[in-house]
C-alpha positions as CSV (number, residue, x, y, z in Angstrom):
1,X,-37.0,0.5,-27.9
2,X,-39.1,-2.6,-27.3
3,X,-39.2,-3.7,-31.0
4,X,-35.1,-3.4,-31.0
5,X,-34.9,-5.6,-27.6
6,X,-37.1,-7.9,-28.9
7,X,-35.2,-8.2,-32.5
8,X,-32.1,-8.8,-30.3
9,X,-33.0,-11.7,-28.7
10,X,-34.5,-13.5,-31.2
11,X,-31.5,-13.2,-33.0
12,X,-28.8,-15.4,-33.2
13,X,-27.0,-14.3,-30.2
14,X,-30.4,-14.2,-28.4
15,X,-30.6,-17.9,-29.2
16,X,-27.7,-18.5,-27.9
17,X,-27.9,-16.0,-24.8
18,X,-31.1,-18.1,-23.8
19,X,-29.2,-21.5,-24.9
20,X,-26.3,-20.7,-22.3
21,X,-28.9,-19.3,-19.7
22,X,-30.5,-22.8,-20.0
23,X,-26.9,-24.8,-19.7
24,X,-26.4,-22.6,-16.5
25,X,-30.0,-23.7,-14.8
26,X,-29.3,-27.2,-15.0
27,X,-25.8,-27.1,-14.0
28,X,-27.0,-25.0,-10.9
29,X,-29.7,-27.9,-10.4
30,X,-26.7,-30.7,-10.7
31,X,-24.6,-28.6,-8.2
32,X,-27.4,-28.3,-5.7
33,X,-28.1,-32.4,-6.1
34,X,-24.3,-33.2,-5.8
35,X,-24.5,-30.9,-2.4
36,X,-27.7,-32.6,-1.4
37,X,-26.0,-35.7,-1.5
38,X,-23.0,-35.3,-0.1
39,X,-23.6,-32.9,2.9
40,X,-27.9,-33.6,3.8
41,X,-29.2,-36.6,3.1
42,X,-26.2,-39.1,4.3
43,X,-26.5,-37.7,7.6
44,X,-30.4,-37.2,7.4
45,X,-30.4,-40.7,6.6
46,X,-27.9,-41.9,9.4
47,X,-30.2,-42.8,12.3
48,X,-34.3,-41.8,11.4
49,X,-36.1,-40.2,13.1
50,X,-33.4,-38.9,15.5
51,X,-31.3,-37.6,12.0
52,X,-34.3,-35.5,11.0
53,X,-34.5,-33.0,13.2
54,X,-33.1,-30.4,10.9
55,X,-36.0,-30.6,8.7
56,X,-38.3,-29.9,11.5
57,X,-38.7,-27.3,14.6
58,X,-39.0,-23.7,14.1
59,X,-35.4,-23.4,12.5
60,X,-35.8,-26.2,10.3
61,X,-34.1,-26.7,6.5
62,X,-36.4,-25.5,3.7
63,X,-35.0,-26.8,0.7
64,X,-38.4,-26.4,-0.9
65,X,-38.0,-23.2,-1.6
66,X,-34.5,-23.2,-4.0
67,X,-36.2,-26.4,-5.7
68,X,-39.9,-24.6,-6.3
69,X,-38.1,-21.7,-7.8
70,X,-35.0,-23.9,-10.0
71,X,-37.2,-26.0,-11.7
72,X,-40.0,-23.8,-12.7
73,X,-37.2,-21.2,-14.6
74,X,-35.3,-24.2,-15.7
75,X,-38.7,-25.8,-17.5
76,X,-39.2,-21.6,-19.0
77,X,-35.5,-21.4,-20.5
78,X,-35.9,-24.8,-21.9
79,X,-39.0,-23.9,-23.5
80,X,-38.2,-20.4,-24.7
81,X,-34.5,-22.2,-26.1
82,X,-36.3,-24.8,-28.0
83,X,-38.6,-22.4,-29.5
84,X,-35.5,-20.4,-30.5
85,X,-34.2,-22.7,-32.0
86,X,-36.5,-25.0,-33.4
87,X,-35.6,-24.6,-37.4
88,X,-31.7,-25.2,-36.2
89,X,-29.8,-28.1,-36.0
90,X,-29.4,-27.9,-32.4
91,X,-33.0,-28.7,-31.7
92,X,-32.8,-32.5,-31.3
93,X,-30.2,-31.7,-28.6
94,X,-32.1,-29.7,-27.0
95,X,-35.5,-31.8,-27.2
96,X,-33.5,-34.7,-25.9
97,X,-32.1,-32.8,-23.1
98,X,-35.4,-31.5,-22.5
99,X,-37.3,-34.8,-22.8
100,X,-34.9,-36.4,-20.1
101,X,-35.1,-33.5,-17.8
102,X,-39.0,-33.4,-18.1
103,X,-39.0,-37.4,-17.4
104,X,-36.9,-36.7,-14.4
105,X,-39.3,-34.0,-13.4
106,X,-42.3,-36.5,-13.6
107,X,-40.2,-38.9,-11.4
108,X,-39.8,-36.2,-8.5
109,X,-43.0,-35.5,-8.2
110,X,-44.6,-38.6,-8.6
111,X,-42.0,-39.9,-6.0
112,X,-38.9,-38.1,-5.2
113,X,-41.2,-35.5,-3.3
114,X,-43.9,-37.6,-1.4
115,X,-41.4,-40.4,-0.2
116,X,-39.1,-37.9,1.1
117,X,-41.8,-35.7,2.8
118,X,-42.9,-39.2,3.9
119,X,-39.8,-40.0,5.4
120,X,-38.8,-36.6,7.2
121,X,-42.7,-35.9,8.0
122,X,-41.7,-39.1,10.9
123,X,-42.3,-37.9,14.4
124,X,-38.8,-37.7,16.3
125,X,-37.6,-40.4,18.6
126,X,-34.7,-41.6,19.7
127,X,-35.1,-44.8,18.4
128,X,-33.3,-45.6,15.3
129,X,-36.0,-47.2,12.5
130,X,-34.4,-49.5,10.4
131,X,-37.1,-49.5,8.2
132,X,-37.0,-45.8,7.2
133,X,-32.9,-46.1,7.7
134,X,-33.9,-48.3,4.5
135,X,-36.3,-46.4,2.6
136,X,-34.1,-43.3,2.8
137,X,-31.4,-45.7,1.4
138,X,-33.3,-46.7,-1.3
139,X,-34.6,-43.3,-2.1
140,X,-30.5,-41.9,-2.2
141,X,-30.3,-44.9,-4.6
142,X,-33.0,-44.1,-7.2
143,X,-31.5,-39.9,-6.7
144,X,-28.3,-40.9,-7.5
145,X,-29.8,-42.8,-10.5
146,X,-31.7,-39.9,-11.3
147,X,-28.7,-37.0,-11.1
148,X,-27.1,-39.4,-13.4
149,X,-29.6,-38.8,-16.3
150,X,-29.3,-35.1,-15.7
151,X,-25.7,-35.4,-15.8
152,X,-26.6,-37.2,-19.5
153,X,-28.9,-34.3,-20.1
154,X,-26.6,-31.5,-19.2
155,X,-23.3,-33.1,-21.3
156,X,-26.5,-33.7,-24.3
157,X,-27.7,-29.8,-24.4
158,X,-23.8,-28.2,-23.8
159,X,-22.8,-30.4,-26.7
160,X,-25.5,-28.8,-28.6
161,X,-23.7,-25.7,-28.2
162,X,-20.9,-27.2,-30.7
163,X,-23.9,-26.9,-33.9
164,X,-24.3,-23.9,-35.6
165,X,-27.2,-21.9,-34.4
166,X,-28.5,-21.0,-38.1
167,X,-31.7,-21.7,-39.3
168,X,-30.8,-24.2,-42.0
169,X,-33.7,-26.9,-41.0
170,X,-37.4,-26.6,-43.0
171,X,-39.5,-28.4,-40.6
């Protein structure tokens, strides 16, 4: 039973079962950045610290914990879909993809994620600080930037779907 579940998908159409799988991650990742920035961080952004408060208090936003769980599965299909499909011709697809979305990665957590715990880590007031009013802008700027390139990424690796999924490459 194990031997014929394993044969299955490292077929063809488990190479492309874990191709699609890997489309759907980082279209749910796009979806959850578009929301991000039209319905949280405009507002959270409005008028800092005051705009904050639903990150903090007992009943506050936990983003965190879709993000912690998205990414890690999303970096797993993308490896286990390269692998698949390394001696095909949809590997530089993928790898590009991949190599975008890994980049992007790097960027969130060298500063996506400290500036914004930064930022929403600020004691609340009622005082509006222009100066975090301005650092939030900047960091919506460089997000939007970065859901660009995963917007690249995503239309790169569904392209890929468009190549034939047999093993014609030697290397």
């Amino acid at each position: 039973m194990h031997y014929v579940c394993a044969k299955y998908l490292f077929s063809m159409k488990g190479k492309n079962i874990f191709y699609v799988l890997t489309c759907i991650s980082v279209c749910i990742l796009i979806g959850a950045g578009v929301y991000e920035h039209f319905a949280v961080w405009p507002i959270a952004f409005s008028a800092p610290p005051k705009s904050l408060t639903m990150f903090q208090g007992e009943y506050a936003m936990q983003p965190a914990s879709f993000w912690k769980l998205i990414h890690p599965m999303t970096l797993i299909l993308f490896i286990i879909t390269l692998v698949m499909n390394w001696r095909t011709g949809r590997r530089k697809s993928i790898l590009t993809a991949f190599g975008i979305y890994f980049l992007m990665i790097i960027a969130t957590f060298i500063y996506f994620v400290p500036q914004l715990m930064q930022i929403i880590g600020t004691p609340y007031t009622e005082t509006v600080d222009t100066s975090l009013q301005k650092s939030g802008s900047l960091w919506i700027t460089l997000s939007l930037v970065r859901a660009v390139l995963v917007l690249v990424a995503a239309f790169i690796l569904i392209s890929g779907l468009t190549i034939s999924d047999s093993n014609k490459l030697d290397s």
